[in-house]
N, C-alpha and C positions, 0 to 999 in steps of 0.2 A: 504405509502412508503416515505423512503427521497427525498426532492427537489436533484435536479442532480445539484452539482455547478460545479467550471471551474475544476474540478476531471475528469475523465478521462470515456469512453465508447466503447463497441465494435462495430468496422464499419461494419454494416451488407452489403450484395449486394444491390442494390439498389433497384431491382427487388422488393427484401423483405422488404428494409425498406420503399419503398409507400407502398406497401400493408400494413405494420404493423406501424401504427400511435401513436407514446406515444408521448406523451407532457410533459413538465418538470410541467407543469400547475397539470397533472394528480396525481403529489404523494402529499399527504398531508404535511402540513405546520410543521414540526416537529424539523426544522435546526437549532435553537435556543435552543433548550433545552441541559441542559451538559451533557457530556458523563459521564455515570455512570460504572469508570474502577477501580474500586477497586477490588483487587488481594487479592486473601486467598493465603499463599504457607505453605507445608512443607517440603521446602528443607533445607538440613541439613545446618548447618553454616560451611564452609572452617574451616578443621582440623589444617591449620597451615599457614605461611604467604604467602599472595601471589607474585609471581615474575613477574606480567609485572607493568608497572606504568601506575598510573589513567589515564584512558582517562581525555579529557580536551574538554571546550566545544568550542566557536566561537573565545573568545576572550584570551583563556589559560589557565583560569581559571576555577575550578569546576563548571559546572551546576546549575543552581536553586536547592533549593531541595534537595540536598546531591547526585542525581542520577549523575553513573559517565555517559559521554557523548561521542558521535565518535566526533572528528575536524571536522569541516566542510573542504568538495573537500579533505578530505585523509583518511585515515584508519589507525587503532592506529598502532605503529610499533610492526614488530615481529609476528603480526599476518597474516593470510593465507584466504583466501574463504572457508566458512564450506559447507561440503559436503548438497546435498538438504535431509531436512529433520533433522537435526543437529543444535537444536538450540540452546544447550548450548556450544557449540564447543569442544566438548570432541575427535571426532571422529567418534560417532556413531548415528545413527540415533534415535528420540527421539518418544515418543507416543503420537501421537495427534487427540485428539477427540474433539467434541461440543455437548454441554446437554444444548437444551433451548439457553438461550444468556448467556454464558458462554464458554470461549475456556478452553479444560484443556490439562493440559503436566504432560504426565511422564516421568522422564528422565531416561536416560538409566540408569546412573551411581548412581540411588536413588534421593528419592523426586519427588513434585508435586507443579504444580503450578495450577490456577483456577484464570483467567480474565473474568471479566464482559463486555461486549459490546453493543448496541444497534442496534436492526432489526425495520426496517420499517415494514418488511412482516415476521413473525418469520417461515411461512413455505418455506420459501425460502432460510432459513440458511443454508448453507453445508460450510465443511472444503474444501479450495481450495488445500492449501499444503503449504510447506516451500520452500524457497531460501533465499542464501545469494546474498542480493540486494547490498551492500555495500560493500563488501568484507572485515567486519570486524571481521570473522571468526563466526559468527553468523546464524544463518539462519531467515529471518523473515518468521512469519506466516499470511496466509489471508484466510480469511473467507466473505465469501458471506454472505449477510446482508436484501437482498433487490432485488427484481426482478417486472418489466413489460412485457412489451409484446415485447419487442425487445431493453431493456436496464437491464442490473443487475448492481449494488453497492454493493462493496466491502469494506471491511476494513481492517486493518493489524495492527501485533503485532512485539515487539523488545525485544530485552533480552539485559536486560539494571542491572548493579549490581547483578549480580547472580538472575537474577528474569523477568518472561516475562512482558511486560505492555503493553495497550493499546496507540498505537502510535495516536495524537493527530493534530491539525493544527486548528492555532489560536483560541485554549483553549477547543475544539470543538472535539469528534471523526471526524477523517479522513476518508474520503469515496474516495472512487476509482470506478465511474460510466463506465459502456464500454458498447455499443451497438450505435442505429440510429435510426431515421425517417428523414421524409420529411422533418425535421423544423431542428433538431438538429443532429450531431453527434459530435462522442470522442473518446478516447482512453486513454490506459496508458500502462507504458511501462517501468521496473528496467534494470537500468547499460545502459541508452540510449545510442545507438551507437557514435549520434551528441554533446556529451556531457558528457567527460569523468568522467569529477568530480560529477556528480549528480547521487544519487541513485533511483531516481524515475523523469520519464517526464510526464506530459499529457498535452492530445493535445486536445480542443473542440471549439465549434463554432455552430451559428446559421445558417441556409441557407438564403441566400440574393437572390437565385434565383432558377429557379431550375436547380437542380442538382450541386449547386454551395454552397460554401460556407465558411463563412468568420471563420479562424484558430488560438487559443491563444494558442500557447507552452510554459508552463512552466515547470521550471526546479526544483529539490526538493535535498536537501540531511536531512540528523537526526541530531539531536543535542538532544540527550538522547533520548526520546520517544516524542519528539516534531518533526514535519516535517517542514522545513526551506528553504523557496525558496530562489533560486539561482539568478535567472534570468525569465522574461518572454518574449515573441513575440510574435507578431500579425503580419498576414502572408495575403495578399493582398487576395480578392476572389478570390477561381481557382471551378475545377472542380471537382469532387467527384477522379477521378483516380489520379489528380495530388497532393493531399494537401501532406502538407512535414509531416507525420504523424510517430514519429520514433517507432525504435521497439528496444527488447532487444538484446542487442548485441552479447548475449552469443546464444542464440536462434533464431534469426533472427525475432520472433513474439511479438506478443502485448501479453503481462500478463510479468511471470517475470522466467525464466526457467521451470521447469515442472508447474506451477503453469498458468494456460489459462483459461482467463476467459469467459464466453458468453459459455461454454462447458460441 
């Protein structure tokens, strides 16, 4: 399995997380290795030119890369929240499946994409579903990667220049851990309510005592298919019902609109 880093977990009852004991100790040592997200597509090439202007990335300018990029804290102009399921933003909802470690899309409107991902536990991979986390009329996609016994890691995808990619952070596939035990719990959470400008928060932390424990919220948005923190905090020990653990705002829960993880 992957190591669970400051990514994110679901908070089981507590009842259930002493009973059920994972340790970040328990998943093999694999967090170093690169993500291997190379993308087959055949989607057609744009018939004629296109009318909105490039996205831009932090600093105004084009992305690394040539991939165009959202601004970081806004959403390009002109665009809307793509409906859940909708990731090329056409209006319609698009086909999503997983074969092995690969996501693939068909789009409504023609063509196909195929991304590469990596699973700690490849029986444990399922399609979670799409939302647009950023409201750049996009929908992203996530897929489960990785399961123990009271923790799953996720991963997510963007549709970035006509084409989906493996969303990244700090050069590395992106995991999104949600679950508990006794030692460790997490979460994670798109379009956090305490935090308008970011399209992704997680929240984790070790236990300092029981039932207690100490909480890092960080804050995330895109800059192409890269993930870019905002902001982090670190939140005093409290107790398992108090910690400041946000949730999606659009849905009141931890995952990212239809898309709940631990489920």
């Amino acid at each position: 399995m992957f190591p669970f880093p400051s990514f994110a977990c679901r908070l089981v009852p507590m009842a259930a997380a002493v009973a059920a004991v994972v340790a970040v100790a328990s998943c093999s040592d694999n967090a170093d290795a690169p993500a291997t997200a190379g993308a087959a597509s055949s989607r057609p090439a744009p018939s004629g030119p296109t009318t909105a202007a490039p996205e831009k990335g932090a600093t105004g300018a084009p992305a690394a890369g040539g991939a165009a990029s959202t601004r970081l804290g806004a959403s390009p102009a002109g665009t809307h929240p793509a409906e859940d399921g909708d990731v090329d933003g056409d209006g319609r909802p698009d086909e999503l499946s997983v074969s092995g470690t690969h996501l693939l899309v068909r789009y409504s409107g023609g063509g196909t994409d195929s991304v590469a991902f990596q699973a700690g536990d490849p029986t444990s991979v399922r399609l979670l579903g799409a939302s647009d986390a950023d409201a750049d009329g996009h929908a992203e996609v996530f897929v489960q990667v990785d399961q123990g016994a009271a923790q799953q890691v996720s991963t997510l995808f963007r549709y970035v220049g006509g084409h989906l990619g493996l969303v990244t952070l700090d050069g590395n596939q992106a995991t999104l851990a949600y679950g508990g035990s006794t030692g460790y719990v997490a979460s994670w959470s798109c379009r956090p309510s305490s935090s308008p400008n970011a399209a992704l928060a997680t929240a984790t932390g070790p236990s300092t005592g029981p039932n207690v424990y100490k909480l890092t919220v960080t804050d995330y948005q895109f800059d192409g298919t890269r993930l870019v923190s905002l902001s982090t905090r670190t939140f005093a020990p409290a107790g398992f019902d108090a910690l400041p653990i946000d949730h999606d705002a659009h849905s009141g829960k931890a995952g990212c609109g239809p898309v709940l993880p631990g489920q």
